[in-house]
C-alpha beads as a LAMMPS data file, in Angstrom:
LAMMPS data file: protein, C-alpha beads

115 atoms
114 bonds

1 atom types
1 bond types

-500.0 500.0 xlo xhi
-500.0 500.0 ylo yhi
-500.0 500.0 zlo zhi

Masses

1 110.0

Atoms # bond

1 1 1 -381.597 -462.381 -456.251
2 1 1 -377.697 -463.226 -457.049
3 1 1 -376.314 -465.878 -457.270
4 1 1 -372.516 -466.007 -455.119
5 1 1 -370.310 -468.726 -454.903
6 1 1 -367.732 -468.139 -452.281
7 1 1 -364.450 -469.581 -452.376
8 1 1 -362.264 -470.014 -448.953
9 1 1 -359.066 -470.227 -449.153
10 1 1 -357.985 -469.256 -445.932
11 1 1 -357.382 -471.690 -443.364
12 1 1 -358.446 -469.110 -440.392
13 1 1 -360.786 -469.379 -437.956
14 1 1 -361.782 -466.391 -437.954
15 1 1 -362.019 -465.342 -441.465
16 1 1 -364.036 -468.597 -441.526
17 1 1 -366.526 -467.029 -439.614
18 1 1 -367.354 -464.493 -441.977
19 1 1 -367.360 -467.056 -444.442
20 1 1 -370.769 -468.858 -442.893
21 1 1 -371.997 -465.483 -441.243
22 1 1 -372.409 -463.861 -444.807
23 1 1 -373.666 -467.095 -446.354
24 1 1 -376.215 -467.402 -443.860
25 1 1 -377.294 -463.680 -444.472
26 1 1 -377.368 -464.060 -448.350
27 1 1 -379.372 -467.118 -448.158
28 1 1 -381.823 -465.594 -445.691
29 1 1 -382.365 -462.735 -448.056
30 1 1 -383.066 -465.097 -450.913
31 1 1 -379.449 -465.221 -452.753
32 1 1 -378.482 -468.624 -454.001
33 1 1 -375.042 -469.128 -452.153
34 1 1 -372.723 -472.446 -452.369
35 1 1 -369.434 -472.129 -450.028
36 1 1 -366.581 -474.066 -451.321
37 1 1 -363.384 -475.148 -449.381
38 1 1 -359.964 -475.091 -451.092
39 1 1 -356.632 -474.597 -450.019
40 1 1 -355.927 -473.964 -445.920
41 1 1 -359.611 -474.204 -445.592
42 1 1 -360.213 -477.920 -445.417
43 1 1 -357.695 -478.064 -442.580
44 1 1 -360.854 -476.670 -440.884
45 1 1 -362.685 -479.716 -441.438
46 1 1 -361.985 -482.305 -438.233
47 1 1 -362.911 -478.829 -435.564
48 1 1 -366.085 -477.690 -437.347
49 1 1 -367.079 -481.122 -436.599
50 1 1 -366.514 -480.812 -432.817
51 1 1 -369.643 -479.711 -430.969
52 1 1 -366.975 -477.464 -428.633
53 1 1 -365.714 -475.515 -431.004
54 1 1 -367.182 -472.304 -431.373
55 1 1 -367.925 -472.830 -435.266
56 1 1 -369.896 -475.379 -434.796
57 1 1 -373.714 -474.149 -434.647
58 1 1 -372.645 -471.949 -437.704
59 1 1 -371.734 -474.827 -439.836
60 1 1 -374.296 -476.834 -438.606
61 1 1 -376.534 -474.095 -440.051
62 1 1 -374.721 -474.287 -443.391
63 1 1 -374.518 -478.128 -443.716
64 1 1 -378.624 -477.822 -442.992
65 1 1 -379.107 -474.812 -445.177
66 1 1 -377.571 -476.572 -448.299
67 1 1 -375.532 -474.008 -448.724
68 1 1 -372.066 -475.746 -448.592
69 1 1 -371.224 -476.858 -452.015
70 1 1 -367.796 -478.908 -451.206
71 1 1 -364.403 -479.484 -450.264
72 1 1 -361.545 -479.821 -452.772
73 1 1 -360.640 -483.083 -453.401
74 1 1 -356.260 -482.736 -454.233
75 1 1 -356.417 -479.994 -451.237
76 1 1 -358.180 -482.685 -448.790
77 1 1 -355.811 -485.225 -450.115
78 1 1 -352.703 -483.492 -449.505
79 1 1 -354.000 -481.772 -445.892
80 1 1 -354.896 -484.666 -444.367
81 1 1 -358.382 -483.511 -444.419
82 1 1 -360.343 -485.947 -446.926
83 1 1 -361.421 -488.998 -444.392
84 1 1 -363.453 -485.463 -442.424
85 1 1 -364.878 -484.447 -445.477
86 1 1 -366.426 -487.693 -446.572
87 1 1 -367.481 -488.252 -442.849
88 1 1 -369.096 -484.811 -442.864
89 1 1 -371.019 -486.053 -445.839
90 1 1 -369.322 -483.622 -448.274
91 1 1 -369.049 -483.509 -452.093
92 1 1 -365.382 -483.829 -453.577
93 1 1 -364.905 -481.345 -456.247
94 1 1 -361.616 -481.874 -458.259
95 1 1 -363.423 -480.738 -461.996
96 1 1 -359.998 -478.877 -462.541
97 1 1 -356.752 -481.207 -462.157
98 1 1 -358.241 -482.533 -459.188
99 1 1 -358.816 -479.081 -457.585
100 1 1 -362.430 -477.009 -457.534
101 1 1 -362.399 -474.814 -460.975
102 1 1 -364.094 -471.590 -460.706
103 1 1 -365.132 -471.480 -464.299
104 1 1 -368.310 -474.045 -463.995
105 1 1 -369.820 -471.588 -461.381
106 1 1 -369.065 -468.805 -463.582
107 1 1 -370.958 -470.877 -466.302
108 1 1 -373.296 -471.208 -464.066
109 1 1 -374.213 -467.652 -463.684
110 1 1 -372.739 -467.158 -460.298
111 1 1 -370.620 -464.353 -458.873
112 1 1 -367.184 -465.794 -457.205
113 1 1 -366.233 -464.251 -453.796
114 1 1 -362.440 -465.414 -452.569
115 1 1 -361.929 -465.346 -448.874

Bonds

1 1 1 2
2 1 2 3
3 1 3 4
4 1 4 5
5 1 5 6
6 1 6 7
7 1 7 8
8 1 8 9
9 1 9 10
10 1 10 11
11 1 11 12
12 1 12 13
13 1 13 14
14 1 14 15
15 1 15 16
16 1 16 17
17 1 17 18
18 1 18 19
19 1 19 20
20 1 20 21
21 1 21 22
22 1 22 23
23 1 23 24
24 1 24 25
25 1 25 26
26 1 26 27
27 1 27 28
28 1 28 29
29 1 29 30
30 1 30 31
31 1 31 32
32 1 32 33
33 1 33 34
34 1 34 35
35 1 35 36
36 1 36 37
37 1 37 38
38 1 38 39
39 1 39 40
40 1 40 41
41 1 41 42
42 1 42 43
43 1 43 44
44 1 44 45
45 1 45 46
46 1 46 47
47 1 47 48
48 1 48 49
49 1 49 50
50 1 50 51
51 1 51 52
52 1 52 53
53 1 53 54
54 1 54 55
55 1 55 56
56 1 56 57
57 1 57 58
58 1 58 59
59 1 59 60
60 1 60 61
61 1 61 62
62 1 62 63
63 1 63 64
64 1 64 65
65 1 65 66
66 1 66 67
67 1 67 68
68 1 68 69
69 1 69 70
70 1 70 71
71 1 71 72
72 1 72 73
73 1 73 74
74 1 74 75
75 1 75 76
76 1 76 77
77 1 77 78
78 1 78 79
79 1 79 80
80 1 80 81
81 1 81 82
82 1 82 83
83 1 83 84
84 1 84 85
85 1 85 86
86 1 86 87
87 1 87 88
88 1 88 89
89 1 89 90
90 1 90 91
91 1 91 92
92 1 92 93
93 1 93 94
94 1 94 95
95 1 95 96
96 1 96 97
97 1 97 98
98 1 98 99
99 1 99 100
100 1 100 101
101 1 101 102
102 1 102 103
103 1 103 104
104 1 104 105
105 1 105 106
106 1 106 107
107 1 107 108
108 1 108 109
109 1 109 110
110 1 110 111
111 1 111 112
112 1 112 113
113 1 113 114
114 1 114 115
């Protein structure tokens, strides 16, 4: 079993797809997986809410599975994103200068993944 926390950066749809599609797959297998949002990412936030958007189900899945660790907090802040993420229920990370710090998970034994 590894342990993989993946970091998303990227703000697109698409890429975000892969994001949840290979979460799900490590967590079925029995990997411990934590997704975390930073950067262009959390402008995701107010869609993947939406029951029409296509990434919906998927994070669904996610938000059921446990998996999703959190949002950055300065990133949310400054992209307009934050009032979604606490309405979605999400943790605000900000252990580094108010942004997620990918030492902890390190720490923590886990492998980090950007996207």
């Amino acid at each position: 079993m590894s342990k993989n926390a993946l970091f998303v950066f990227n703000g697109d749809p698409i890429c975000f797809v892969h994001v949840l599609l290979n979460a799900l797959d490590m967590k079925s297998k029995g990997d411990e997986v934590r997704i975390i949002l930073e950067g262009a990412s959390v402008k995701l936030l107010p869609e993947l809410s939406r029951e029409e958007n296509p990434l919906n189900s998927l994070w669904k899945k996610a938000m059921e599975a446990g998996i999703v660790d959190g949002v950055c907090r300065a990133c949310a802040q400054k992209l307009g994103s934050l009032d979604d993420a606490l309405q979605q229920g999400l943790e605000l990370l900000d252990d580094m200068s108010g942004h997620v710090g990918m030492a902890g998970y390190q720490e923590r034994g886990f492998i980090i993944i950007t996207f």
